[in-house]
N, C-alpha and C positions, 0 to 999 in steps of 0.2 A: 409620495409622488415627488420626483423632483423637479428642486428649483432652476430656475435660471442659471443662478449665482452656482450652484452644483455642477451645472452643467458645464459651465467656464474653466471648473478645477479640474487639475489633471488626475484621473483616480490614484494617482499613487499619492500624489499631496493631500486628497480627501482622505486617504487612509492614515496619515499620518497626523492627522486631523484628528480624525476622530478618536484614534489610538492617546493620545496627549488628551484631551477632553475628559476622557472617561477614565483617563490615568492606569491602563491596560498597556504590560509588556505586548511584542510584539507574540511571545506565544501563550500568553493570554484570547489574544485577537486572531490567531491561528484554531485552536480548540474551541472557538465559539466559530469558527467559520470553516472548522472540519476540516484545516490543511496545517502543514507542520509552519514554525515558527521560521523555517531559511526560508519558505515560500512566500510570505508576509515582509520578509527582508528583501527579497530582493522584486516585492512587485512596489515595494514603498522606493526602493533604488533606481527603480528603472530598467532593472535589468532583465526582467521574466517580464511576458506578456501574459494578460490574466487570460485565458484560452477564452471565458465566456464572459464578455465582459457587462451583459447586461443581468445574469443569474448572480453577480458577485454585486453589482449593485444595488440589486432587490435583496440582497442577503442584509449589506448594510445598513439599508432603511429599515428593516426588519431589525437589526441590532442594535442601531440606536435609539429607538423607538422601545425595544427592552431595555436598553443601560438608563432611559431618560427616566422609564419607570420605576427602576429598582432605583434611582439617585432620589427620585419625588416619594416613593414609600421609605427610604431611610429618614430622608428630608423631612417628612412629616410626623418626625419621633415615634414612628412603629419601633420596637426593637425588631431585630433579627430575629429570624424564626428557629429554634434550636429544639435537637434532636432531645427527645427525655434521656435522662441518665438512666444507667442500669445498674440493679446488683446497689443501689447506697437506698435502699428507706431501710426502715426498723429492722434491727438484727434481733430473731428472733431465738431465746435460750432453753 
């Protein structure tokens, strides 16, 4: 839900906001939000209007709400979750 203080910022600066926070290129922040990375440039520029602009906000609450989680399961010395290796146990003769 947003805040007040959300709601004062102009979505391009909350984008770019968030974008620096989670330390996410801008097509980074494009492929999590299903559009290309000049789209995320130029809605951070001012120069594109976001066509929906309350579906793109629900999008970001939605994604920082993932990025806060995946920062707190790093944060919390889980390792990374990693795929099994293939083809390397006992070579058999």
């Amino acid at each position: 839900m947003s805040t007040q203080r959300e709601a004062d910022v102009p979505l391009s600066a909350r984008l770019h906001e968030i974008r620096r926070e989670y330390k996410l290129t801008q097509d980074d922040l494009a492929a999590r939000l299903g559009v290309k990375g000049i789209t995320v440039s130029r809605w951070e520029r001012g120069v594109q209007r976001v066509l929906n602009r309350h579906l793109l906000e629900v999008a970001l609450e939605r994604l920082e709400t993932d990025l806060a989680e995946e920062r707190r399961l790093r944060g919390a010395g889980r390792p990374p979750r990693r795929r099994p290796r293939r083809g390397l146990g006992p070579r058999s003769q």
